[in-house]
ChimeraX commands (.cxc) that place a marker at each C-alpha (Angstrom):
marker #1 position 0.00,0.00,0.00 radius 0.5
marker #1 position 3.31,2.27,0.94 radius 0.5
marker #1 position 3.81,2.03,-2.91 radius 0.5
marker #1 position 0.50,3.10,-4.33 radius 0.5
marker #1 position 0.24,6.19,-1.96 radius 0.5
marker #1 position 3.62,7.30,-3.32 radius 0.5
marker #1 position 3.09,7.13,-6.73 radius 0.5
marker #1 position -0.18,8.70,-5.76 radius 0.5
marker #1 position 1.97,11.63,-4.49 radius 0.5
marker #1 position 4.09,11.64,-7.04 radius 0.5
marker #1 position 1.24,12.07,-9.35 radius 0.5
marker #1 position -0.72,14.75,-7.55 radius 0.5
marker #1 position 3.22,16.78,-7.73 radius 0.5
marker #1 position 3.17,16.20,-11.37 radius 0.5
marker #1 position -0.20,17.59,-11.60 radius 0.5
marker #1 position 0.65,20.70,-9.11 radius 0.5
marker #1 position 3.60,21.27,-12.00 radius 0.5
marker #1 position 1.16,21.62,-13.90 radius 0.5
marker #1 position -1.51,23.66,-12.89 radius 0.5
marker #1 position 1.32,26.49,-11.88 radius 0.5
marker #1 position 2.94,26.23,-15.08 radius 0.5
marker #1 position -0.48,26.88,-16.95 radius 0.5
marker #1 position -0.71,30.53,-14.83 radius 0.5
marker #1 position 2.93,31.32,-17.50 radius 0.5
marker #1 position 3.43,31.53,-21.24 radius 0.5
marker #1 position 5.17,28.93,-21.95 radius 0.5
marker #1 position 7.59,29.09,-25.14 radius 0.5
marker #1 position 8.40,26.26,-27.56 radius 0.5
marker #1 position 11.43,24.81,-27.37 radius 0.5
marker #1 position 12.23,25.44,-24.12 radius 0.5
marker #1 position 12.72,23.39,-20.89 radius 0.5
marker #1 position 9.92,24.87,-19.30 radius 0.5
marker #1 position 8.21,23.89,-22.42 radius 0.5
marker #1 position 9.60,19.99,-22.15 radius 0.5
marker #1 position 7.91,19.85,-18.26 radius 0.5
marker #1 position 4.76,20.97,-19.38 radius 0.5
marker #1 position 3.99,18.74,-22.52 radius 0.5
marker #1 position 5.22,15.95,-19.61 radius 0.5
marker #1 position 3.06,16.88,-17.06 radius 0.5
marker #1 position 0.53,17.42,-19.37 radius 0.5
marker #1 position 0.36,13.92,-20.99 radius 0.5
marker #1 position 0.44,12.41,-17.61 radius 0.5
marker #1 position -2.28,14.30,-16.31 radius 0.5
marker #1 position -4.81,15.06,-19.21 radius 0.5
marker #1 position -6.29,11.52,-19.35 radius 0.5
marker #1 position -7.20,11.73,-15.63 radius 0.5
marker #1 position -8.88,15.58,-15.99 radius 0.5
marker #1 position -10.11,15.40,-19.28 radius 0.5
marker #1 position -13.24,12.71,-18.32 radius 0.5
marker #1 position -13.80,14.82,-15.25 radius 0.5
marker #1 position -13.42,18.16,-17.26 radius 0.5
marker #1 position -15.95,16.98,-19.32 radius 0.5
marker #1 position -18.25,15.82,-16.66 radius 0.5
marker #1 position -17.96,19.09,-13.86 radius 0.5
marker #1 position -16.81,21.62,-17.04 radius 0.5
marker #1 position -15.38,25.17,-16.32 radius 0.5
marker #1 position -17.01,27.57,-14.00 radius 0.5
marker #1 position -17.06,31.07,-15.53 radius 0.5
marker #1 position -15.40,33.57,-13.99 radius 0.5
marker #1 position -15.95,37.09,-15.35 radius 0.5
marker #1 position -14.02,37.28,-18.28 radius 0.5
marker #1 position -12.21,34.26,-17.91 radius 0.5
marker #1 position -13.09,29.98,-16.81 radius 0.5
marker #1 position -11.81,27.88,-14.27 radius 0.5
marker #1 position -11.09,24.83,-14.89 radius 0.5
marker #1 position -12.07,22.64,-11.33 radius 0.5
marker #1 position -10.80,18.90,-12.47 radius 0.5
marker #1 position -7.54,19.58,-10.93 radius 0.5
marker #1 position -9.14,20.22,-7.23 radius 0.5
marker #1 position -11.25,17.11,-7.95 radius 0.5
marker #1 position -8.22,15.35,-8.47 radius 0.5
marker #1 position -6.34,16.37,-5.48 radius 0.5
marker #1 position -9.42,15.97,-3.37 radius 0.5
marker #1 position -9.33,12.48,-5.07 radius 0.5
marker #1 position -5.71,11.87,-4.06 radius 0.5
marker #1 position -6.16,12.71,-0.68 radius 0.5
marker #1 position -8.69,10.66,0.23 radius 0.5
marker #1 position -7.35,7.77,-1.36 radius 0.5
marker #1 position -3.81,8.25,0.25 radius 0.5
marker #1 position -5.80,8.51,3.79 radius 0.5
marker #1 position -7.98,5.48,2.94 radius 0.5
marker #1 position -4.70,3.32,1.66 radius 0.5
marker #1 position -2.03,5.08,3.91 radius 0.5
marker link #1:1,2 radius 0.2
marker link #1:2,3 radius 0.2
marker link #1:3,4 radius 0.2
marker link #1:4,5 radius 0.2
marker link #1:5,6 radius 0.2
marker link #1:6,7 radius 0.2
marker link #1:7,8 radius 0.2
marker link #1:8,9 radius 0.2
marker link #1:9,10 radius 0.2
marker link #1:10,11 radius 0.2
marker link #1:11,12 radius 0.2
marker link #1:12,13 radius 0.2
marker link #1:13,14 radius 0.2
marker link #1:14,15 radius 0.2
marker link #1:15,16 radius 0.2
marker link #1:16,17 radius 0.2
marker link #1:17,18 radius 0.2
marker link #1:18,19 radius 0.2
marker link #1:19,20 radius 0.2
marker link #1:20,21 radius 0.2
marker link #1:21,22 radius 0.2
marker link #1:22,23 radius 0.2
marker link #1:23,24 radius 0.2
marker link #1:24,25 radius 0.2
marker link #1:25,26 radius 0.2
marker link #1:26,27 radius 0.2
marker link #1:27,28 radius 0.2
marker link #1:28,29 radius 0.2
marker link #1:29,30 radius 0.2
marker link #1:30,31 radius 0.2
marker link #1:31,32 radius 0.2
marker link #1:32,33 radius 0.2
marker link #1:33,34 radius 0.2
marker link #1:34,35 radius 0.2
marker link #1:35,36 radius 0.2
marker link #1:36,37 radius 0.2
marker link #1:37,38 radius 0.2
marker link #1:38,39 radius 0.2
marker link #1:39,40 radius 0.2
marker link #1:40,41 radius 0.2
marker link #1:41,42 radius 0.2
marker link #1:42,43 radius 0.2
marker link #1:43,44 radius 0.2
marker link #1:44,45 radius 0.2
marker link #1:45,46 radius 0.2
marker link #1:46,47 radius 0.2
marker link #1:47,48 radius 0.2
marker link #1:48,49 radius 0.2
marker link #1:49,50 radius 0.2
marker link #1:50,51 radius 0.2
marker link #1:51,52 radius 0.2
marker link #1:52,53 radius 0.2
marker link #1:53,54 radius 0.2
marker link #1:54,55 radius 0.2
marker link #1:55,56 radius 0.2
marker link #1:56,57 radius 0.2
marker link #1:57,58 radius 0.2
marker link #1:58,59 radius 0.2
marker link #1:59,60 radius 0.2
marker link #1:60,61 radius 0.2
marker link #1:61,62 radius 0.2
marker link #1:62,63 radius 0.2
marker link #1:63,64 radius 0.2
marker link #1:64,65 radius 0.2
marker link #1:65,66 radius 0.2
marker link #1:66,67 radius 0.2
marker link #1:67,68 radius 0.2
marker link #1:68,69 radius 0.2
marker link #1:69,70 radius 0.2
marker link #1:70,71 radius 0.2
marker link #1:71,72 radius 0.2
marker link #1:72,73 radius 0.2
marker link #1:73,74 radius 0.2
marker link #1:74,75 radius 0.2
marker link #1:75,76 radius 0.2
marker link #1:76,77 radius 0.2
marker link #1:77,78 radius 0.2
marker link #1:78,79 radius 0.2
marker link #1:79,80 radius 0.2
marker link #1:80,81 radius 0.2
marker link #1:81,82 radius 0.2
marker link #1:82,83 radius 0.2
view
């Protein structure tokens, strides 16, 4: 069980990356670039189903997206459940 909450973890870090690296332009090419498109594969198939499901809230001018906080409330209880 020590090994799934890890890589749980691990997973909810990737998709923290993430979510502050989408607040930046990121340029092509770059390394900051190279993390993202990482992050991103390893996280899109988890928040695009729930994405689709909850969809953005609208915020003035602007959307946020909520899958991300589903997932880390999803991580959470998981880890506290298996750890």
């Amino acid at each position: 069980m020590g090994l799934i909450v890890l890589l749980l973890n691990l997973y909810g870090l990737v998709l923290l990356v993430r979510v502050v690296l989408s607040f930046f332009p990121v340029t092509e090419g770059t390394a900051t670039a190279s993390i993202y498109d990482v992050c991103y594969t390893l996280t899109e198939p988890v928040l695009a189903p729930i994405r689709s499901v909850i969809g953005p809230v609208d915020v003035g001018a602007s959307a946020f997206d909520l899958s991300p906080i589903v997932v880390f409330v999803a991580i959470a209880i998981l880890s506290r459940i298996l750890g």
